[in-house]
NUKOL-882193 format. One record per residue (C-alpha): residue in one letter; residue number from 1; x, y, z. Coordinates in steps of 0.05 Angstrom, whole numbers, plus 5000, padded with zeros to 4 digits. Each point is the difference from the previous one (the first is absolute). Layout:
# residues N
+------+-----+------+------+------+
| type | seq |   px |   py |   pz |
+------+-----+------+------+------+
|    A | NUM |    X |    Y |    Z |
...
+------+-----+------+------+------+
END
This chain:
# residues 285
+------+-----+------+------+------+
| type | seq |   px |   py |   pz |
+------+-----+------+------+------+
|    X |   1 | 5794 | 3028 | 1738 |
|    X |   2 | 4979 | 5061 | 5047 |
|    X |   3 | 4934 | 5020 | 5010 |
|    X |   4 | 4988 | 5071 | 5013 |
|    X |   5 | 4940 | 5020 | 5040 |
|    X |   6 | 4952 | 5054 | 4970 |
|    X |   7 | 4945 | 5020 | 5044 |
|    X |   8 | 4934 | 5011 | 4974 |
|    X |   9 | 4994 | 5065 | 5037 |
|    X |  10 | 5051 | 5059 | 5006 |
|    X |  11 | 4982 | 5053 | 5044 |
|    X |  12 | 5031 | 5074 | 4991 |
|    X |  13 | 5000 | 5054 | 5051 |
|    X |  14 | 5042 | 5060 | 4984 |
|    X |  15 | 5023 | 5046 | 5053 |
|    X |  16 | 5036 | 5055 | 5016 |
|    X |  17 | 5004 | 5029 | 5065 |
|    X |  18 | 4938 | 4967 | 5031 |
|    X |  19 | 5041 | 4954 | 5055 |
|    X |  20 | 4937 | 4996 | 5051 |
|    X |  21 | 4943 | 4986 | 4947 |
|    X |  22 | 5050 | 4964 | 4964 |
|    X |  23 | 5002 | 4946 | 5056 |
|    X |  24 | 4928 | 5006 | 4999 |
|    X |  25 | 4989 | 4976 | 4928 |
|    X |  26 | 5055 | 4948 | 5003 |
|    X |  27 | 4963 | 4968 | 5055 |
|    X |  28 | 4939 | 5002 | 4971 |
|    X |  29 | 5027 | 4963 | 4950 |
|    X |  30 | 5045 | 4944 | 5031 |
|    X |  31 | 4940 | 4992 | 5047 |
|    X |  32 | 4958 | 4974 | 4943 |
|    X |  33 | 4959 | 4933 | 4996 |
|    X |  34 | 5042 | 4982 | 4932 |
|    X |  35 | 5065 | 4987 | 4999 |
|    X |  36 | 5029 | 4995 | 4938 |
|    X |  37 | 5017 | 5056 | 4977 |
|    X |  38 | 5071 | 5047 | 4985 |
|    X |  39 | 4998 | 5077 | 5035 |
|    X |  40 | 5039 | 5044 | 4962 |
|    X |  41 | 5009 | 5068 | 5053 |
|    X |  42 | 5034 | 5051 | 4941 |
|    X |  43 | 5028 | 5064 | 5045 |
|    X |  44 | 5007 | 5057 | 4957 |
|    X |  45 | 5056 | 5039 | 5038 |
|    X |  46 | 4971 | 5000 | 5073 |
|    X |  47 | 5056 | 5038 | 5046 |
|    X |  48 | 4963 | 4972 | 5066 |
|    X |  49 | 5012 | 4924 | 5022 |
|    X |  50 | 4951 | 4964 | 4954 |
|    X |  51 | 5065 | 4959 | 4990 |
|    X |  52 | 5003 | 4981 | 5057 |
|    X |  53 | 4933 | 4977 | 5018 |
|    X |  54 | 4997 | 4961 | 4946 |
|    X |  55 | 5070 | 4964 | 5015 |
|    X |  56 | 4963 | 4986 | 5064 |
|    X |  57 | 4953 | 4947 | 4958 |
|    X |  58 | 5028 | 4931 | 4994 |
|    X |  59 | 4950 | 4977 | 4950 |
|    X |  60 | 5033 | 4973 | 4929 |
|    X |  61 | 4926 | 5022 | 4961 |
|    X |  62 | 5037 | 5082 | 5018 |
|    X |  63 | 5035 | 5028 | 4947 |
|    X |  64 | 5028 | 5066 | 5009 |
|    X |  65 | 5016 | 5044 | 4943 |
|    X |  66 | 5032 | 5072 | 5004 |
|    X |  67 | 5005 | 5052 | 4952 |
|    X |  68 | 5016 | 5077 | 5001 |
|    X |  69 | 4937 | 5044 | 5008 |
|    X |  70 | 4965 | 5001 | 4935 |
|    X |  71 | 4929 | 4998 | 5018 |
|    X |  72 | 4944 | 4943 | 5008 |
|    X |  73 | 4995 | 4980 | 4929 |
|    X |  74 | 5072 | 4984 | 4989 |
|    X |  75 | 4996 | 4965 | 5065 |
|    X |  76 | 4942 | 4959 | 4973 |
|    X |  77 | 5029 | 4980 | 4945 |
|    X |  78 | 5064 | 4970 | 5029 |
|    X |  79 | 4954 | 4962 | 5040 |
|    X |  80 | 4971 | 4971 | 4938 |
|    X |  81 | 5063 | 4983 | 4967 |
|    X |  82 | 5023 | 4961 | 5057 |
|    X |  83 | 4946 | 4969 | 5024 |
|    X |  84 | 4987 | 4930 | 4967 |
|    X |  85 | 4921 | 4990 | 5014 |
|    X |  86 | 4944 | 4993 | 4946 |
|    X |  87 | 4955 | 5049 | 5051 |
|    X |  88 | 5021 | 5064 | 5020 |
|    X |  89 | 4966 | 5018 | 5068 |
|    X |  90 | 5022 | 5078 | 5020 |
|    X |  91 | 5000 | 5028 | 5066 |
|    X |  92 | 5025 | 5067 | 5018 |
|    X |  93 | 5037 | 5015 | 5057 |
|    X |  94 | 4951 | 5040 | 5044 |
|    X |  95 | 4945 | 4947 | 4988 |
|    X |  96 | 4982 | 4927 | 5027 |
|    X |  97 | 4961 | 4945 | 4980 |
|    X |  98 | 4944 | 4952 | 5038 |
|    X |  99 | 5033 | 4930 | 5010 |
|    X | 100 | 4959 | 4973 | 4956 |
|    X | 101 | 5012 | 5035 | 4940 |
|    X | 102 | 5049 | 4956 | 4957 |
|    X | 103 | 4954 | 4946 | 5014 |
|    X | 104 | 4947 | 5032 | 4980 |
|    X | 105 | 5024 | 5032 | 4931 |
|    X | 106 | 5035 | 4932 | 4990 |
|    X | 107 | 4933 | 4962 | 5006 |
|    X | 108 | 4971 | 5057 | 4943 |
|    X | 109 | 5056 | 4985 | 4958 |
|    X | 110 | 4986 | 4932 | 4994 |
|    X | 111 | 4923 | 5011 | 4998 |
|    X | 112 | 5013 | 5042 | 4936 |
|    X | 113 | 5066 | 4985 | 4957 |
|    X | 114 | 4985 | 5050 | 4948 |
|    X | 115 | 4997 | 5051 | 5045 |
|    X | 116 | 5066 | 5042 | 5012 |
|    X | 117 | 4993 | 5053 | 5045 |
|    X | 118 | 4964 | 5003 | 5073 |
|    X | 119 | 4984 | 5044 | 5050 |
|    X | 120 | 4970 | 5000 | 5065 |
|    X | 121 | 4955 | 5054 | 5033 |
|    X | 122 | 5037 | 5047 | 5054 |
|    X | 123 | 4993 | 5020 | 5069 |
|    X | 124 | 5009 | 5072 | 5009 |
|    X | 125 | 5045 | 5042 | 5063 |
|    X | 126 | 5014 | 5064 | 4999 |
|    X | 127 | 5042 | 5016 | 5057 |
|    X | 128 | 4980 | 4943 | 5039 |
|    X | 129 | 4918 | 5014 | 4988 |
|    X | 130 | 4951 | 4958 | 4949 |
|    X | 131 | 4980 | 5031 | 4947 |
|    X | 132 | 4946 | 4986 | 4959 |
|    X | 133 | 5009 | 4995 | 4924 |
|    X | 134 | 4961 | 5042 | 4949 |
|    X | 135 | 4959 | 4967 | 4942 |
|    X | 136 | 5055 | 5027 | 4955 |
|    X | 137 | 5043 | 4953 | 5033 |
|    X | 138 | 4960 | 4939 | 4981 |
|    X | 139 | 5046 | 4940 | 4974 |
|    X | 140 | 4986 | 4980 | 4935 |
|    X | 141 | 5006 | 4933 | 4963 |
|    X | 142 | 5003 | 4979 | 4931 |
|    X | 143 | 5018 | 5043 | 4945 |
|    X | 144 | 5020 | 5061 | 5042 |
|    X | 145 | 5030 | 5048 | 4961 |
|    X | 146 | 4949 | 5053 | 4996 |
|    X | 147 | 5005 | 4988 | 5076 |
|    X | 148 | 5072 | 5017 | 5004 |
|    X | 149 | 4997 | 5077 | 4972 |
|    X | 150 | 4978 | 5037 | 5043 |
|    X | 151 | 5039 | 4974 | 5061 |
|    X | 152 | 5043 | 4932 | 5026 |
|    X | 153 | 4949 | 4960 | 4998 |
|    X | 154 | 5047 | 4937 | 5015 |
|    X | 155 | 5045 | 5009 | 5064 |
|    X | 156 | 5070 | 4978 | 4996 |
|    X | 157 | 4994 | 4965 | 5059 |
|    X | 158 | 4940 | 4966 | 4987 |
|    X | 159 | 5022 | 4967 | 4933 |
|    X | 160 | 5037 | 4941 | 4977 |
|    X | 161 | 5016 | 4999 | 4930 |
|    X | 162 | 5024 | 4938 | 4946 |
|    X | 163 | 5065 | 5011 | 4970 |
|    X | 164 | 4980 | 4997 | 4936 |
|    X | 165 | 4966 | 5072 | 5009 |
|    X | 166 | 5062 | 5034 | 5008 |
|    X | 167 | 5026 | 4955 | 4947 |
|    X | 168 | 4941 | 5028 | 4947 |
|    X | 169 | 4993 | 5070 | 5025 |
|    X | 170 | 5077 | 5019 | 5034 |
|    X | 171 | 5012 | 5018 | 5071 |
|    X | 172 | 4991 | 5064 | 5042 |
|    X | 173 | 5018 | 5064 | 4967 |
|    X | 174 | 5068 | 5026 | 5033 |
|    X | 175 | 4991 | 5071 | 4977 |
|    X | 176 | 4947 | 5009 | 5044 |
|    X | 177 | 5008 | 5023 | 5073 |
|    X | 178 | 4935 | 4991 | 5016 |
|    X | 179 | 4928 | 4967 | 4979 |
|    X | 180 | 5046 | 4939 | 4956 |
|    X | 181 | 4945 | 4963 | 5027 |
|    X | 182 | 4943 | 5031 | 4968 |
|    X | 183 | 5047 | 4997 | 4939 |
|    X | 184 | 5010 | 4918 | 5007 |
|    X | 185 | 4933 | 4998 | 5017 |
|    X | 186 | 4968 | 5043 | 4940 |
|    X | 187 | 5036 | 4946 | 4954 |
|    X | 188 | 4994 | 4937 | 5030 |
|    X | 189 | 4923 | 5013 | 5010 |
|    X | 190 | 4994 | 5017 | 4921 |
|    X | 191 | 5039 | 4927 | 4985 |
|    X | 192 | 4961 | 4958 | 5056 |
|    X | 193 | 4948 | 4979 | 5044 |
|    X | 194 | 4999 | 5010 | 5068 |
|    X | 195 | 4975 | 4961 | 5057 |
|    X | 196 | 4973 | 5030 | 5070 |
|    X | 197 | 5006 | 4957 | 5063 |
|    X | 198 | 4947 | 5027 | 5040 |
|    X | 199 | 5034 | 4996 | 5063 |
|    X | 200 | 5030 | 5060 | 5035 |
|    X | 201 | 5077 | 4967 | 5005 |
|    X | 202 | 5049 | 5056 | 4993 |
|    X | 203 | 4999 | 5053 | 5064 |
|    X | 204 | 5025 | 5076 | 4975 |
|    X | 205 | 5020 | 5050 | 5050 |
|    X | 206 | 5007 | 5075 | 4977 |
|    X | 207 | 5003 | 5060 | 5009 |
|    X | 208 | 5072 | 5016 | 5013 |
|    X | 209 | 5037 | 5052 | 4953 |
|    X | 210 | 5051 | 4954 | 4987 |
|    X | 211 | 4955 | 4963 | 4948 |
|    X | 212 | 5005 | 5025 | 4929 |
|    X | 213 | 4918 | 4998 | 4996 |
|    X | 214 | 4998 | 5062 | 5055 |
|    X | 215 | 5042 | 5043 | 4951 |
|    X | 216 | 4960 | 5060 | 4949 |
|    X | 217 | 5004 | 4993 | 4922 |
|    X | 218 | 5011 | 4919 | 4994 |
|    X | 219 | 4948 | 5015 | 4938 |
|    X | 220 | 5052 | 5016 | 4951 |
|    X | 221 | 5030 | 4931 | 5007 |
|    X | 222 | 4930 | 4971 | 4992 |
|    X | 223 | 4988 | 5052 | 4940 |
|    X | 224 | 5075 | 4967 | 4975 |
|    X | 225 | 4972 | 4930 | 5007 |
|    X | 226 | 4933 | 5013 | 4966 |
|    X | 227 | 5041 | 5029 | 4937 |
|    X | 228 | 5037 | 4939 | 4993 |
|    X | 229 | 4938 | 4966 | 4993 |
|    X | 230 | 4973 | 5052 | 4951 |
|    X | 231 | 5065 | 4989 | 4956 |
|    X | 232 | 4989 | 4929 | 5003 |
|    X | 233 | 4956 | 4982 | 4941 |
|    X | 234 | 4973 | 4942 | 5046 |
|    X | 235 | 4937 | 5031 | 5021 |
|    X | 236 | 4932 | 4992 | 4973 |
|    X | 237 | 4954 | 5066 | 4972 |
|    X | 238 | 4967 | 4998 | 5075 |
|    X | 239 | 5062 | 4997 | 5042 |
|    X | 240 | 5026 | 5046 | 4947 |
|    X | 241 | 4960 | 5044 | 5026 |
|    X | 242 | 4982 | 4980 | 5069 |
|    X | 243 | 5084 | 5013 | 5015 |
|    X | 244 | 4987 | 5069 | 4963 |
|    X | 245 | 4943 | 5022 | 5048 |
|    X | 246 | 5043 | 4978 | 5051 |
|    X | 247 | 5068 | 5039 | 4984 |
|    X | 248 | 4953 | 5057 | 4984 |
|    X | 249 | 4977 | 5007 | 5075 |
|    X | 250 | 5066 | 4987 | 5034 |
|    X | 251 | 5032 | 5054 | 4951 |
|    X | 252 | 4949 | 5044 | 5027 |
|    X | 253 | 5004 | 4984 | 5071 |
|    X | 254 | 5077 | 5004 | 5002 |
|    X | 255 | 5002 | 5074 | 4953 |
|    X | 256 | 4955 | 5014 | 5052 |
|    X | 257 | 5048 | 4980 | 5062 |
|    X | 258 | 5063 | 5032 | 4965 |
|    X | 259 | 4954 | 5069 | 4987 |
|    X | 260 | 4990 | 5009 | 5068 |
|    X | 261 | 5071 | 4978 | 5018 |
|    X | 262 | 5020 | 5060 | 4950 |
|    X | 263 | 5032 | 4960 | 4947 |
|    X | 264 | 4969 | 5017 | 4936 |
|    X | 265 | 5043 | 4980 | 4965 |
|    X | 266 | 4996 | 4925 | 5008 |
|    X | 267 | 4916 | 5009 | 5009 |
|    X | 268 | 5007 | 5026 | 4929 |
|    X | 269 | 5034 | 4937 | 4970 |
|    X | 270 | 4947 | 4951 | 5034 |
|    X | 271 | 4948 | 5050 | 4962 |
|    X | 272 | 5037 | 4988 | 4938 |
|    X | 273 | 4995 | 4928 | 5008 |
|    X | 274 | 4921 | 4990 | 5014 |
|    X | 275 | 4992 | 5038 | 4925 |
|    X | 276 | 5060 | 4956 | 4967 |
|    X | 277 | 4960 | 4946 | 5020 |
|    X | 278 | 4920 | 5030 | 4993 |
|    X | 279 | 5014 | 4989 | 4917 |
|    X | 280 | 5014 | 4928 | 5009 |
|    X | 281 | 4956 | 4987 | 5053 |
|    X | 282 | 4941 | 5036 | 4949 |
|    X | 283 | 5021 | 4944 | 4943 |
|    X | 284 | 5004 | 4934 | 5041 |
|    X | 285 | 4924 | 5023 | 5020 |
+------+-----+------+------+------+
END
């Protein structure tokens, strides 16, 4: 009989028109102390030669996976349902990772088996200069999910994630263009613990307009993602009400953005929404 090999971790980087960082984070990744691993590269509709470069790799671990544009969620997601390893480690394409940093997540895995998501701490460019990290960006560990409202506390690129998460709490939500992270993130923090590796092992680089996090108003995806949780009936009085105080201010702060922008119209509906939700927030108290 056949034996099929499954490796025990799958790498995902999706991409889509990011050739030169893209060969940047690939390398970071075939250049890493483990070996055993599967690297799914899902291009979501790049026109420029990301094919190409990554027909130039002769390395059986690639697997190259195209779909029409459709955004980084979707191209998550067919990621995951290809990919045959019981971690998930995610990379995005205009990031890289210290050589060590499969070995060292692997060696955490192992140290704690009831543990199902991990992150390491970050190193910081913007436009090819250090920056230093605000106290608001501390990492957290443990039971994080007070953590994860106000802001991605979790990068993408930092985590590595046991199948069984998205098995429990679904995958990344495709109707959002933007922030599906913070949205993964709100409800896989809620479900489990989380781990911190307190080792800087995945290098950012931003700053560029390309990148969806430079763009005004991603708020109403996050105010989208903190509703679901609201509707969920899984939270406790306290995050009840913790996720309330939170909606509350980024209603506020978004009205505020769309006032000034001269849209009224759409300020007035994230009004509406902090008093739909002041009566329940006033009874879970």
């Amino acid at each position: 009989m056949l034996k099929f090999y499954t490796p025990f971790l799958s790498v995902i980087i999706p991409t889509y028109n990011r050739e030169t960082f893209l060969k940047i984070a690939l390398e970071s990744v075939l250049n890493q102390t483990v070996k055993d691993f599967e690297l799914l590269i899902v291009d979501d509709g790049s026109t420029d030669n990301t094919s190409d470069l990554i027909k130039s790799y002769h390395d059986k671990r690639i697997k190259y996976l195209y779909q029409p544009n459709n955004g980084v969620a979707s191209a998550r997601n067919l990621g995951l349902k290809f990919s045959k390893g019981e971690f998930i480690a995610f990379l995005d394409s205009d990031d890289r990772w210290d050589p060590k940093k499969l070995e060292i997540t692997l060696n955490y895995i192992h140290r704690f088996p009831n543990i199902y998501i991990f992150h390491t701490e970050e190193i910081w460019y913007r436009r090819g200069t250090l920056l230093n990290q605000k106290k608001r960006h501390k990492k957290p560990s443990g039971h994080v999910y007070s953590n994860a409202l106000p802001l991605c506390c979790i990068g993408m690129s930092t985590a590595v994630v046991k199948r069984e998460v998205f098995e429990k709490i679904g995958r990344f939500d495709e109707t959002l263009p933007a922030c599906e992270d913070y949205d993964f993130l709100l409800r896989a923090t809620h479900e489990f613990e989380v781990k911190l590796i307190e080792e800087p092992l995945t290098i950012k680089d931003g700053g560029r307009p390309d990148q969806l996090s430079s763009r005004w108003g991603l708020d109403r995806y996050r105010i989208n993602a903190l509703e679901k949780m609201l509707a969920s009936n899984s939270l406790s009085d306290e995050e009840f009400c913790l996720t309330c105080q939170e909606l509350f201010k980024k209603c506020r702060i978004y009205a505020d953005g769309t006032i000034k922008r001269g849209r009224v119209e759409e300020a007035n509906y994230y009004i509406d929404l902090i008093e739909k939700y002041r009566i329940h927030f006033h009874i879970n108290q």
